[in-house]
C-alpha positions in Angstrom: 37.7 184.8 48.8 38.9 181.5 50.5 40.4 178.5 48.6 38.7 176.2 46.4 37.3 172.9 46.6 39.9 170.9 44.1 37.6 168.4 43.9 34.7 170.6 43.1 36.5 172.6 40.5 37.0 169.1 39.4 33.9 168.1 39.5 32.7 171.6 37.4 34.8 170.6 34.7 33.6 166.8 34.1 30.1 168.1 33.5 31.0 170.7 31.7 32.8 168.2 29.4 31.0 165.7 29.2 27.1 167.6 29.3 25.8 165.6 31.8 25.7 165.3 35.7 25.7 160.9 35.3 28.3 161.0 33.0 30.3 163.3 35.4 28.8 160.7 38.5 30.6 158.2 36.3 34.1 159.6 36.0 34.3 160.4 39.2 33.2 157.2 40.3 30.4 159.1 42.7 26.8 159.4 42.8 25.0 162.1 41.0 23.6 163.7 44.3 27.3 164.1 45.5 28.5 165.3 42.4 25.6 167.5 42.5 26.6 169.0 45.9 29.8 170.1 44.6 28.9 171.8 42.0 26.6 173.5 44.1 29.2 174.1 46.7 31.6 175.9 43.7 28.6 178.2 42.9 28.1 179.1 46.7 32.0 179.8 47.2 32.0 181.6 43.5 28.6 183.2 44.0 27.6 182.9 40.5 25.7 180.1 39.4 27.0 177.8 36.9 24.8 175.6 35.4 21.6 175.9 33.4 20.2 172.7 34.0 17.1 171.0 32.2 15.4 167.9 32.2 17.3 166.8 29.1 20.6 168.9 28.7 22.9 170.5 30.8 24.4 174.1 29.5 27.2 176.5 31.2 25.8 179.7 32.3 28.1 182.6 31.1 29.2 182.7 34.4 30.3 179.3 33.9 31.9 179.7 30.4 33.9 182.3 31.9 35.2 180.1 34.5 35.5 177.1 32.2 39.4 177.8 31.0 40.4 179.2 34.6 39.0 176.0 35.7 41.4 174.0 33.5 44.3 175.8 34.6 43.6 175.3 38.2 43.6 171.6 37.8 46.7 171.5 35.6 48.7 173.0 37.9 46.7 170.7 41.0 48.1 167.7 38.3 51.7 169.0 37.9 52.2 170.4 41.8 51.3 166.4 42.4 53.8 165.2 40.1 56.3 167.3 41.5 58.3 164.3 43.3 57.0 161.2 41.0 59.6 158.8 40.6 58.1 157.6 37.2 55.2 159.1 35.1 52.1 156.9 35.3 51.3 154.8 31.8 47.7 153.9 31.0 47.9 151.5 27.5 44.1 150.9 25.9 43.4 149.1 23.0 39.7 150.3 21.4 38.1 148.7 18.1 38.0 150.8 15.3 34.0 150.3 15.2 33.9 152.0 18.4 35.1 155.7 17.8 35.1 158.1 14.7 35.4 161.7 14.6 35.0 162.0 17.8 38.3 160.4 19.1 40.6 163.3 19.5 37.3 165.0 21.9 37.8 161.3 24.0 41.5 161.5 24.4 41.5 165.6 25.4 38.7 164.8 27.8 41.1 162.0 29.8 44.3 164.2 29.2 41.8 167.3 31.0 41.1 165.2 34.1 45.0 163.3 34.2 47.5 165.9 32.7 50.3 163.6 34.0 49.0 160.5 32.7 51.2 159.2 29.6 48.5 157.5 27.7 49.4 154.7 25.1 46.3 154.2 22.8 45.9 151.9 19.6 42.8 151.2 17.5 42.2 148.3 16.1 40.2 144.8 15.3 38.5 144.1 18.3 39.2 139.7 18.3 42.9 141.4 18.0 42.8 143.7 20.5 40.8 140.7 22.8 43.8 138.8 22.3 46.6 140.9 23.0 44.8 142.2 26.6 45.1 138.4 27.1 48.5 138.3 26.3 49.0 141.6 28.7 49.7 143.5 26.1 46.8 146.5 27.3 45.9 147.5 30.7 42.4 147.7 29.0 40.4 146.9 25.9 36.9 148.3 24.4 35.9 145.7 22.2 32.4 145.4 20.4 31.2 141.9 21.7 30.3 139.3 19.2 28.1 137.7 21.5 26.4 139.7 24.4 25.4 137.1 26.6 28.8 135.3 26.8 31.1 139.0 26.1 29.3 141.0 28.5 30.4 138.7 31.6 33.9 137.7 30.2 36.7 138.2 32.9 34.5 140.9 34.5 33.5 142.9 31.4 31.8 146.0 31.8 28.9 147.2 29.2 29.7 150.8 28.1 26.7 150.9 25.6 24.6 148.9 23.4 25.8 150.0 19.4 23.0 149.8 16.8 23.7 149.3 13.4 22.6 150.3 10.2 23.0 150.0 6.1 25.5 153.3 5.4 25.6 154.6 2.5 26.1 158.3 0.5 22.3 160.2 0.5 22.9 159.6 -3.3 23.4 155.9 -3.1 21.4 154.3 -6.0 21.2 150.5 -6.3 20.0 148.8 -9.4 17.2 146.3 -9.0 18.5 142.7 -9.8 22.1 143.7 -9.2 24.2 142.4 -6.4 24.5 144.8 -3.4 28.2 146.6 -3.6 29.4 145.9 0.2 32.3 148.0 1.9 33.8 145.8 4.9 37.0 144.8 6.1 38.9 141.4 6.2 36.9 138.2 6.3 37.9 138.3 10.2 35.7 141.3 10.7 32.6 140.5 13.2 30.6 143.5 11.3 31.1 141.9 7.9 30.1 138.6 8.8 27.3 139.8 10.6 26.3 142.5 7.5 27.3 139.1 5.5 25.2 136.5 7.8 22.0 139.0 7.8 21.7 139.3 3.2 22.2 135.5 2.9 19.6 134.8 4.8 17.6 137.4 3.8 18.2 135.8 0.3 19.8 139.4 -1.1 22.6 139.1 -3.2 25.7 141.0 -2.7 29.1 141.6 -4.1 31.8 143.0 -2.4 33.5 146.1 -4.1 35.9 147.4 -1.9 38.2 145.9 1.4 39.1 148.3 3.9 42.0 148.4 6.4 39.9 149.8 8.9 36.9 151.8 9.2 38.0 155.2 8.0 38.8 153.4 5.4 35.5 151.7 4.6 33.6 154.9 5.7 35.5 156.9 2.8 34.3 154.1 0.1 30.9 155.0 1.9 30.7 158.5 1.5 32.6 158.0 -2.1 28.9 156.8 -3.1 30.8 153.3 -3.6 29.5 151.1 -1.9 26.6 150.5 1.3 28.3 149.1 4.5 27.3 148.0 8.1 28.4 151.0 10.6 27.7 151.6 13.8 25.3 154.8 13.8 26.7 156.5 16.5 30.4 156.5 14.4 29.1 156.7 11.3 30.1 159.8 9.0 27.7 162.9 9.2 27.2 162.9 5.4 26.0 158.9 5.3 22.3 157.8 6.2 20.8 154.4 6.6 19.6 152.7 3.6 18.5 149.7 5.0 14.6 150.4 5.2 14.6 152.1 1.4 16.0 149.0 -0.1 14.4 146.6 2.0 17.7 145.3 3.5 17.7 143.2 6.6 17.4 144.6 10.0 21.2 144.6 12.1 21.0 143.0 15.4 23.0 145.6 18.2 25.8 145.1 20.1 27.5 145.8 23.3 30.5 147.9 23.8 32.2 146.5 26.2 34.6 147.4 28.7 38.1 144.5 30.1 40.6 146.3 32.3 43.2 145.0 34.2 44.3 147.8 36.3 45.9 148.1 39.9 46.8 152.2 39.9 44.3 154.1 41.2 45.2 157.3 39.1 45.0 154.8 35.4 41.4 153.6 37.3 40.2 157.0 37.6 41.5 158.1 33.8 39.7 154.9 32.5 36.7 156.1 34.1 37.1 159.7 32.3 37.4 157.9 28.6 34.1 155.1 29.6 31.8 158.0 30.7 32.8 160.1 27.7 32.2 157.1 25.1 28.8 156.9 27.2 28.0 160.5 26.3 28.5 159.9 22.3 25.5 158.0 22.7 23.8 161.1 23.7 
């Protein structure tokens, strides 16, 4: 059998990741038909086919599950035979608001450590207006911020939009509000751009509300959530599995969405290609 196609076996991987031939176009920073042609190039030099693809969905065969970890293996050692002679190990720093993952975080970060194995990635979560700041200060190669304002955020020093985040009222399936009482709110500091928007919404809605508990981010306030004490504004996407939107069984306000938005400042080719990985697999949490 000759050699592989790096690139293809490359390729194989990404959609196996992230489900999904445009998310894969994405990464690689290629159009689907040519990301198409090497996977079918792989199946041609394997002669097994890999892929079961659908209209909607995109599943390994069990030819391709089979292949999956060899896969890996191949392109860890591609990574470290490249490294071999690096002066200095390449550093991608990224700051992403806390809105903007959950659960699914550690899947993000293995997905960019899969396609760079060499890459030493420095990651911090926190308040997107801090996190703003600090890539102005050059503190981050890149940020993922939730913009407050979509048509000014979205064309800020060349942002890119990731996603558009919907919102909803969160709260325990046995949530029970009292009629006449204040609404118990779960939110962060009075910085936070989802409280004041959660805030901004029942005041003019005319809905009282009392807040119960102040996080310190939002595992934090999606705890007090699935405690049963207290509703909150959270992204659905990121929301915990056990919570559901309240907002139309209590009459609460609708949420206006917002964009997730992508600010890099990056001049390495290998951190470009890595920051691509972690955007298209963000994109595929939105399903």
């Amino acid at each position: 059998m000759k050699a592989l196609d790096i690139e293809c076996v490359q390729a194989f991987v990404l959609v196996a990741d992230l489900a999904s031939f445009t998310r894969a176009a994405e990464a690689m920073d290629a159009t689907q038909s040519a990301v198409s042609l090497k996977i079918k190039r792989l199946e041609d030099e394997l002669g097994r086919r890999l892929f079961e693809r659908t209209p909607r969905k995109v599943r390994l065969t069990a030819a391709g599950q089979l292949f999956l970890d060899r896969a890996r293996q191949l392109i860890a050692a591609h990574g470290n035979a490249l490294e071999a002679f690096a002066i200095e190990r390449r550093r991608l720093s990224i700051g992403i608001s806390d809105h903007a993952v959950g659960a699914e975080l550690p899947l993000l970060l293995q997905r960019v450590k899969r396609a760079e194995p060499g890459l030493v990635l420095e990651m911090q979560v926190g308040s997107s207006r801090d996190l703003l700041a600090a890539f102005d200060a050059g503190a981050f190669d890149a940020v993922i911020v939730l913009g407050h304002d979509t048509r000014q955020d979205a064309g800020r020093r060349g942002g890119e939009v990731l996603l558009s985040e919907s919102f909803g009222w969160m709260a325990a399936r046995d949530f029970a509000h009292r009629p006449g009482e204040p609404l118990p709110l779960a939110a962060q500091s009075d910085s936070c751009g989802l409280r004041s928007m959660g805030v901004t919404a029942l005041d003019a809605a005319g809905i009282a509300w009392s807040e119960v508990f102040v996080g310190g981010g939002v595992g934090t306030i999606a705890a007090a959530v699935s405690a049963g004490l207290a509703i909150a504004v959270l992204s659905r996407r990121v929301a915990p599995p056990d919570v559901v939107d309240m907002g139309p069984a209590l009459g609460l306000p609708p949420l206006p969405p917002r964009d997730l938005v992508l600010y890099a400042s990056l001049s390495d080719p290998t951190a470009r290609q890595s920051l691509r990985t972690l955007a298209a697999a963000i994109r595929s949490t939105a399903g």
